[in-house]
N, C-alpha and C positions, 0 to 999 in steps of 0.2 A: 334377334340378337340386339343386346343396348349395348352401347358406351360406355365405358370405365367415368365414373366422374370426377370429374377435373378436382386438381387438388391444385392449392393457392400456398406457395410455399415462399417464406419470407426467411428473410437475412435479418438477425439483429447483432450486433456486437460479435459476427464471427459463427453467433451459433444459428443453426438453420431450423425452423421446427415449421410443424405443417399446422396450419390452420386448425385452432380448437386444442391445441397441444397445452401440453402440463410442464411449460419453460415457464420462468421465473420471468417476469416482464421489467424492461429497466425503466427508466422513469420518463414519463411524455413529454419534459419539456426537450427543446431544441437543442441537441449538441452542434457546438463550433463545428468547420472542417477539419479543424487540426484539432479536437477534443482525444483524449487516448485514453482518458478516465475509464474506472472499471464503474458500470454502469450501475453495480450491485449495491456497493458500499460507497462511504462518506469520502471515497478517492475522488480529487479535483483535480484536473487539467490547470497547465498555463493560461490559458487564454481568459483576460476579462470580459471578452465578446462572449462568452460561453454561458447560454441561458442555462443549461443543463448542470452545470457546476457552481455557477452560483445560486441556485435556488438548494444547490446541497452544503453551502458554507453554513459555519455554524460557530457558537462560540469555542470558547475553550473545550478541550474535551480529553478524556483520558485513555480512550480506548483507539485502538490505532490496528486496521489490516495492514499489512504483507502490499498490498497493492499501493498503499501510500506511505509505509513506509521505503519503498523499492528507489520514492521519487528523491530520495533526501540521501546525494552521494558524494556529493563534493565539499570546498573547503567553505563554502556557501552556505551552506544546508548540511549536516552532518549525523543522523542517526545510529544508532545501533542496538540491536537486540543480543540481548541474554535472554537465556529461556525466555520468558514469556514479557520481559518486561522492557520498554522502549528508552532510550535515551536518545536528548538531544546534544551533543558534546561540542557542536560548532564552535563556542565560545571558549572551550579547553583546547583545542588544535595545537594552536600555536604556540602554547605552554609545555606541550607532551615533551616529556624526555628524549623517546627514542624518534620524534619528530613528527609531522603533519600526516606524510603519506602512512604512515606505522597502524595509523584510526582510520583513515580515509578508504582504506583498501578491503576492510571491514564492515565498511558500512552498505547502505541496503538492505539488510534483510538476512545476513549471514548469522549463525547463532554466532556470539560472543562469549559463551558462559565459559569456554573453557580460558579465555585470554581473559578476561574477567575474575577466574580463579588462581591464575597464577601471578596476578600482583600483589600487593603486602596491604595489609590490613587497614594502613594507613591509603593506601592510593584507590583500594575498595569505597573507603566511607566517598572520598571524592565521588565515586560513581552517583552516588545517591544526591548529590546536588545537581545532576544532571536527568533524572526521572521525571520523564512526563506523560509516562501512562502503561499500560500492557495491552500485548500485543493479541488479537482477536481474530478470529476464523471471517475472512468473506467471507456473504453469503453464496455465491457461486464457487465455492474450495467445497470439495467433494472431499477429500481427507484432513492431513497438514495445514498448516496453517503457512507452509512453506509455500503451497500450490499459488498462485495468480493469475486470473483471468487474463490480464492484459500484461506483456511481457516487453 
């Protein structure tokens, strides 16, 4: 009679796979303790201690996941997506008519397009001084572009 052989079964980011498996590998340098970056895509953590996030900074760029858009909620950092396309409006906040929280509540990762179509033509062009990219499938998003690894 033999033994069953042993299987070497590791944790990465949540997901478990066994030795030899066909999971997507995140990247070898060192995450902080408090890193929460999705390990897939060009999403960075706070922490400047963070080997792992700074070897993934970069310059400017136009394309933008769901996982790093999620990070930009406050009156600090301000995002918003319509369909497919990212804005950063921080700088409009405090300007808005109907007030700060009216954007802020929005933001994240919530589609925008329909609040986005019911303003006037003139407050639309406004949006397009605030575009700085569209918005892109992680590579760990199995459908939607809504889905995110790290929540």
């Amino acid at each position: 009679m033999s033994l069953p052989k042993p299987v070497l079964i590791t944790a990465t980011m949540g997901l478990v796979s066994r030795t030899g498996g066909d999971i997507d590998k995140p990247p070898v340098e060192e995450r902080s303790a408090t890193c929460d970056a999705c390990p897939f895509c060009d999403d960075v953590c706070g922490d400047p201690a963070c080997a792992a996030c700074a070897a993934k900074k970069t310059t400017r760029r136009t394309r933008y996941t769901m996982c790093e858009v999620r990070r930009h909620t406050t009156v600090d950092s301000c995002w918003l997506v319509a369909g497919t396309t990212v804005y950063d409006v921080t700088s409009f906040l405090r300007r808005h008519p109907a007030g700060t929280m009216s954007i802020v509540r929005h933001a994240g990762g919530r589609d925008c397009a329909e609040d986005f179509s019911f303003h006037s033509a003139k407050a639309q062009k406004l949006w397009a001084n605030h575009k700085i990219g569209r918005l892109v499938r992680c590579p760990s998003e199995k459908s939607s572009p809504s889905f995110c690894l790290i929540s």
